[in-house]
NUVEXKE-672962 format. One line per field, with one value per residue (C-alpha): x, y, z negated; residue in three letters. Coordinates in Angstrom, 3 decimals. Last residue first. Example, Ala and Ser with C-alpha at 12.3 -4.5 7.8 and 13.67 -1.06 7.14 Angstrom:
// NUVEXKE-672962
c1 [13.670|12.300]
c2 [-1.060|-4.500]
c3 [-7.140|-7.800]
type [SER|ALA]
// end
This chain:
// NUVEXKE-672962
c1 [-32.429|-30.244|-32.337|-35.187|-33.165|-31.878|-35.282|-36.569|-33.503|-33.942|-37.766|-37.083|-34.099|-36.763|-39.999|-37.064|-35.927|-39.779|-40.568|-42.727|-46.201|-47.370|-49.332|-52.771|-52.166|-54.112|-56.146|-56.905|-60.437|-61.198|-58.756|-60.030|-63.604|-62.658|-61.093|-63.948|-66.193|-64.199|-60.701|-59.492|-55.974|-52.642|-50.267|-48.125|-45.198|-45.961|-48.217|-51.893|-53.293|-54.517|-57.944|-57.244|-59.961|-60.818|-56.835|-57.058|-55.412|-52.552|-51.979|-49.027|-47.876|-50.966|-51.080|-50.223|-52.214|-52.033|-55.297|-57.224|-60.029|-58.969|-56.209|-52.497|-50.524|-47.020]
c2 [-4.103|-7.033|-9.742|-9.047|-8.951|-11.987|-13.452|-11.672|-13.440|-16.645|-16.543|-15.241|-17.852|-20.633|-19.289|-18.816|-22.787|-23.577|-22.057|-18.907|-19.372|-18.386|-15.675|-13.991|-9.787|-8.402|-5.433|-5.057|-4.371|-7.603|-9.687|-8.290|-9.106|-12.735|-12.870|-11.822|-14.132|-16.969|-18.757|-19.978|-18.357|-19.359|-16.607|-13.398|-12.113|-8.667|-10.423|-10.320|-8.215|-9.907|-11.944|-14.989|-15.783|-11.738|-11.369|-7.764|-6.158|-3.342|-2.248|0.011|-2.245|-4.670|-7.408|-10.969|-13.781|-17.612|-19.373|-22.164|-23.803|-24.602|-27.056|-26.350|-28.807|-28.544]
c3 [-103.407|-102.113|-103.539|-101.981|-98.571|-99.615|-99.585|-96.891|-94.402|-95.738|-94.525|-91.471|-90.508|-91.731|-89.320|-86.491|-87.008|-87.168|-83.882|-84.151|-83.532|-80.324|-79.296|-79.931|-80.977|-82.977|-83.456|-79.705|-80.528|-78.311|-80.050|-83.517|-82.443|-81.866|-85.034|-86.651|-84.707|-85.821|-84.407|-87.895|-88.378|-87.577|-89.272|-87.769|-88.300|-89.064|-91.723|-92.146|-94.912|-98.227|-99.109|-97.587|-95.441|-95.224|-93.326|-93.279|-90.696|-90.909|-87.431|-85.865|-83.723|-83.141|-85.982|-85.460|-84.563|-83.792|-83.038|-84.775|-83.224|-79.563|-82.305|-80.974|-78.567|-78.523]
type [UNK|UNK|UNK|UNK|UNK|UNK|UNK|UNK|UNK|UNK|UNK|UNK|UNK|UNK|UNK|UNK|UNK|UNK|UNK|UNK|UNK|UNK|UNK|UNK|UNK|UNK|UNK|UNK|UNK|UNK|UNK|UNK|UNK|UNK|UNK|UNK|UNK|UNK|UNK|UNK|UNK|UNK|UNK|UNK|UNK|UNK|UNK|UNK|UNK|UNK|UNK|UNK|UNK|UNK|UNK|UNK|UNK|UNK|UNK|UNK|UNK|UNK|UNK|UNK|UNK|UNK|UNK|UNK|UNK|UNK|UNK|UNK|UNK|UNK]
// end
């Protein structure tokens, strides 16, 4: 899989709540792909986030079935 040099995949640290400015909310435990800018770049170096892969689709469709019903369970 071959992944645009100017995106990159980030999560938060444990224990981190980062604000995603581009979207205006805080970046998921899961992660997102974000534009690769200087404020991302600073977050990498702060140790903020962490840069990995995306999940796979099949683990990105268990998760998301998985918060729905637990939504629903509460």
């Amino acid at each position: 899989m071959t992944t645009d040099r100017k995106q990159v995949h980030v999560k938060p640290a444990p224990g981190r709540v980062v604000l995603d400015p581009e979207r205006g909310d805080d970046l998921p435990a899961a992660g997102r792909l974000v534009a690769r800018s200087t404020y991302w770049v600073r977050r990498i170096q702060d140790n903020d986030v962490i840069v990995g892969e995306p999940p796979a689709p099949a683990d990105t469709a268990k998760a998301a079935k998985a918060a729905v019903a637990d939504k629903g369970a509460k």
